[in-house]
N, C-alpha and C positions, 0 to 999 in steps of 0.2 A: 537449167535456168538458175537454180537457187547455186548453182557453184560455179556460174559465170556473175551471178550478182558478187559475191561473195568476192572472188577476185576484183573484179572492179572496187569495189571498196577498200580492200589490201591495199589496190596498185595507188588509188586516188591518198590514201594514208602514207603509202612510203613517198608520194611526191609530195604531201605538206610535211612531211618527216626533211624531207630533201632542203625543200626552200626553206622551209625554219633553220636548218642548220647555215645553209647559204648565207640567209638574212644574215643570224648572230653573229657569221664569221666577219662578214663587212661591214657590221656597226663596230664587230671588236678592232677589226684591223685601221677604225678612222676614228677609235679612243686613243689620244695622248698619254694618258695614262698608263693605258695597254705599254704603248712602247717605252714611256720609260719606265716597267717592269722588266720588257722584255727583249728590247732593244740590243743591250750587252751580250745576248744569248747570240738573237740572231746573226749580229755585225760576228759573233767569236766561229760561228760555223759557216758561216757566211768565208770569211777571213782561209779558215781552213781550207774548204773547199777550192777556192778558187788558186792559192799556194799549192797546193795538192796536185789541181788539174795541171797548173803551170810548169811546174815540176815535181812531178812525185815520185820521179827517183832518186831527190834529195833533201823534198820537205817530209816527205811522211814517212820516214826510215825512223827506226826506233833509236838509233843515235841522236837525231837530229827534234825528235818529242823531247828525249831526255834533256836535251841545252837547253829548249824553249821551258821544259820544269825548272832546272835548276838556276837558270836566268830568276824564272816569276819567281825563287821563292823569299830570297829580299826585300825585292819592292814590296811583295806582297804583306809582309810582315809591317811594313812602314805603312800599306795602305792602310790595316788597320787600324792603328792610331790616329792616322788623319782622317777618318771614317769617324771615331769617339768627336773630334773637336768641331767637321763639320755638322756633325748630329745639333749640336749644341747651338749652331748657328755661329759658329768659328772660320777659322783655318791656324795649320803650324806651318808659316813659310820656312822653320828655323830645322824642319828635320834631317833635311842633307847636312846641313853645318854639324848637328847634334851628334848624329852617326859619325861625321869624321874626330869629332872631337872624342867619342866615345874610342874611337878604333887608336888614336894615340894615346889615350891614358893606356888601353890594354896593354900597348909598344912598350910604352915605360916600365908598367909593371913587371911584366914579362922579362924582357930585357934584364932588370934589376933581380932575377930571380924568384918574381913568387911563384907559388900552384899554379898550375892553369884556369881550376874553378875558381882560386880569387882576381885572377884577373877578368876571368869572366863578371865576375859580381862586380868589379870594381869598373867597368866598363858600361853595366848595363846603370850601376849605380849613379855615375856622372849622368848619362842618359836622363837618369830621373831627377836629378837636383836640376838639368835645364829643365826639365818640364815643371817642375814644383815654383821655377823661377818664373818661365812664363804663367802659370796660373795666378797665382796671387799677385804679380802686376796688373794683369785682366781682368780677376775677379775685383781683387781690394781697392786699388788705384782707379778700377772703372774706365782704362786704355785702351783704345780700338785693339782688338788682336792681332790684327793688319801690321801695324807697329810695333807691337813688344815680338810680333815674334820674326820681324824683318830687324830687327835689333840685336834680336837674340841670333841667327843668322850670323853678324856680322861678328856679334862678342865670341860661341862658338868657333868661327874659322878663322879667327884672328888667335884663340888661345889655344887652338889644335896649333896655329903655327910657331908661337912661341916655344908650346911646350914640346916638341919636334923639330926645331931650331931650322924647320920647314926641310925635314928630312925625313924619308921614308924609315922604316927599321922592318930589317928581314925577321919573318915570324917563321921558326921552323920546329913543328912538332909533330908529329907523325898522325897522335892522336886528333889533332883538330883537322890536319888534312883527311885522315883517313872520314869524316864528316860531310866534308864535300865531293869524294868523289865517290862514296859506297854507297849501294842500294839495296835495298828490299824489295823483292817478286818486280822487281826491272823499275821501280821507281826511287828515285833518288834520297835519301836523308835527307837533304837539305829540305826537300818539298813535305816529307814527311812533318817536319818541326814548325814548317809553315800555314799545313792545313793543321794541325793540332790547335794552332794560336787561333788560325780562323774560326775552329768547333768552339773554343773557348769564348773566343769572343761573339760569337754568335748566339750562346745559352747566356751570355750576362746580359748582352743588349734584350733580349727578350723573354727571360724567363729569371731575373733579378727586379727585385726595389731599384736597384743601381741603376740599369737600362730605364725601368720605367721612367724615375725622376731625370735619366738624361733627357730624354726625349721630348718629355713637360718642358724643362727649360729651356729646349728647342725651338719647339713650339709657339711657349707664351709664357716666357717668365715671369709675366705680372703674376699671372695666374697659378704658376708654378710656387711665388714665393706666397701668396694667399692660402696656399694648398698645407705650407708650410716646410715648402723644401729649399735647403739650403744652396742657392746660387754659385755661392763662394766657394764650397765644398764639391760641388759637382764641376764647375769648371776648373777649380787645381787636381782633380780628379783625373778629366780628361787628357790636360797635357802632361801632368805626372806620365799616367798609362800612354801617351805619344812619345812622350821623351824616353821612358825607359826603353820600350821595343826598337825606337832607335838606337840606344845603347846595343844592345840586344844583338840588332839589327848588323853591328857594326864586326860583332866576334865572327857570323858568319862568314861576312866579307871576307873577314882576313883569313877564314879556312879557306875559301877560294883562290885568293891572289896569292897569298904567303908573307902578305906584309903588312903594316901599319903606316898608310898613305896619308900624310896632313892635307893633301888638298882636297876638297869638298867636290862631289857629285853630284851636280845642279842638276841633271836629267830623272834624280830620286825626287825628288821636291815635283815637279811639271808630270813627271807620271803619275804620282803619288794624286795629287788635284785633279791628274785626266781621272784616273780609276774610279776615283771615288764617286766624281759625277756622271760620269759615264755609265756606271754600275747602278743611280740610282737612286743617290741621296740627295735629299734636296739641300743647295745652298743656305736654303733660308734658314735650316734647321726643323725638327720636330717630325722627320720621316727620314729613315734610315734603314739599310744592310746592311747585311757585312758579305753575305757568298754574293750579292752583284760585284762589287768592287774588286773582289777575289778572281771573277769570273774577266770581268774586266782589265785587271794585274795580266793574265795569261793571254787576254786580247794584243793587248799593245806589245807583248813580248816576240807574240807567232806574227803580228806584223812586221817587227823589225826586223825579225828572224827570214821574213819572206822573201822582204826587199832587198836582207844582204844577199841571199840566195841568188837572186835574179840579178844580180851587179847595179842597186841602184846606193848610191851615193848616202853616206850618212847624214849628209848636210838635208835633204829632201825628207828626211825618215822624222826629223824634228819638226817639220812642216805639217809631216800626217800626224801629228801627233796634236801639234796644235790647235790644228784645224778638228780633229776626233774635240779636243777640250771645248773649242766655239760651238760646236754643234751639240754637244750635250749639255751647255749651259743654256743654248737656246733654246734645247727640249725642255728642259728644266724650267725654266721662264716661264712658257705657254702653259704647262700641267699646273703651274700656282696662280694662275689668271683668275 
């Protein structure tokens, strides 16, 4: 008796054991919240599997992960920095212009003979004199950033083309190619250079004064300049560190292609805005990531990678993309209600 009571009780325990979990899991999975944590995870395995199933004898070959790495690890770099300005309660519409414009200074330099590492420097440098340019319009002048950096957009890929005479210039060195196409334990350098940025920028946003006071003046800059933190200085901040990694951004390119292209990659810019919201950050500012957006970077990449697979049209592939951006703004929306 005493050890059939004894189980009865057990059993009666693991079934409020049971429904407690049940409950939690369907209040979690009907928190907005919840999903815009974790949204980006799901949609990215989500995304795999179903490419996988579709064809997996040409999305899931280890050739075919390494293009989807080596694809993400640009954008991802770019997402970055558009991660710092939306934190802020920003955006940089001006980073694809930035990046091209960074990739023709390197042409010139290049071309004209210098080192490789000073064209690198002098590449990522321009990079950051736009972003130094757009911050203190924003900050000092008090300009929507909507504007100065749809400005700066225009001023960038008008002086990539001048200074380009709106000509490519073949970039050929061994060492920067050998960059893009080498790997370590089967993953690529390029992705390598890109999760280092990520870890970096991941310990500043959260484990700096830097991050903290980004985030304040995300949030509530009233509150943030009462606090006694500088405004002006956190937002030329931001776009400094967006513009440079554009700069940055633009040397890897050219280990890839082998050239110095004046015309702009408007598809960097529309990714760059999907990832970041998509991943997690809110528009409004004052809540941010950096590994959602990351997470998200490698999302949109394994989806184009799926569609081309499967022979769907590139024209369509802008369309999911778009539509990924409408639905994580809408998420985005409802979780700040």
């Amino acid at each position: 008796m005493a050890a059939k009571a004894s189980n009865d009780t057990a059993s009666a325990e693991a079934e409020a054991v049971s429904k407690s979990i049940i409950s939690n899991f369907r209040e979690t999975i009907k928190d907005p919240f919840f999903w815009s944590k974790w949204l980006v995870v799901v949609a990215f395995l989500l995304v795999v599997l179903v490419f996988g199933a579709l064809s997996p004898e040409a999305f899931l070959t280890t050739y075919n992960l390494n293009n989807i790495l080596v694809a993400s690890a640009i954008p991802a770099i770019i997402v970055v920095g558009q991660t710092f300005t939306v934190a802020t309660a920003g955006i940089d519409l001006s980073v694809s212009s930035i990046m091209t414009f960074g990739a023709v200074c390197f042409g010139l330099t290049f071309t004209n003979g210098w080192p490789l590492y000073q064209c690198m420097i002098f590449s990522t440098l321009a990079g950051l004199l736009c972003g130094i340019l757009n911050g203190l319009i924003i900050a000092k002048r008090q300009i929507n950033d909507f504007i100065v950096t749809l400005g700066m957009l225009s001023v960038a890929a008008g002086a990539a083309l001048v200074l380009s005479d709106g000509k490519p210039r073949q970039i050929i060195d061994e060492r920067l190619a050998n960059v893009a196409i080498n790997e370590f334990a089967h993953i690529p350098y390029l992705m390598f250079i890109a999760f280092t940025i990520v870890l970096i920028a991941h310990f500043a946003l959260f484990h700096t004064r830097f991050g903290t006071h980004l985030l304040a003046v995300g949030g509530d800059p009233d509150a943030a300049r009462a606090m006694g933190i500088s405004i002006v200085k956190i937002k030329v901040l931001v776009y400094a560190i967006s513009g440079s990694l554009a700069g940055f951004a633009a040397v890897l390119a050219i280990s890839r292609i082998g050239a110095a292209e004046p015309a702009a990659n408007t598809s960097i810019l529309l990714n760059s805005v999907a990832a970041v919201v998509l991943g997690g950050v809110s528009l409004f500012g004052g809540r941010a990531t950096i590994l959602g957006p990351f997470v998200a970077t490698l999302l949109l990449q394994a989806l184009s990678n799926g569609l081309t697979i499967l022979g769907v049209a590139s024209y369509y592939q802008y369309i999911a993309v778009g539509v990924v951006v409408i639905i994580s703004a809408s998420l985005v929306r409802t979780t700040n209600k």
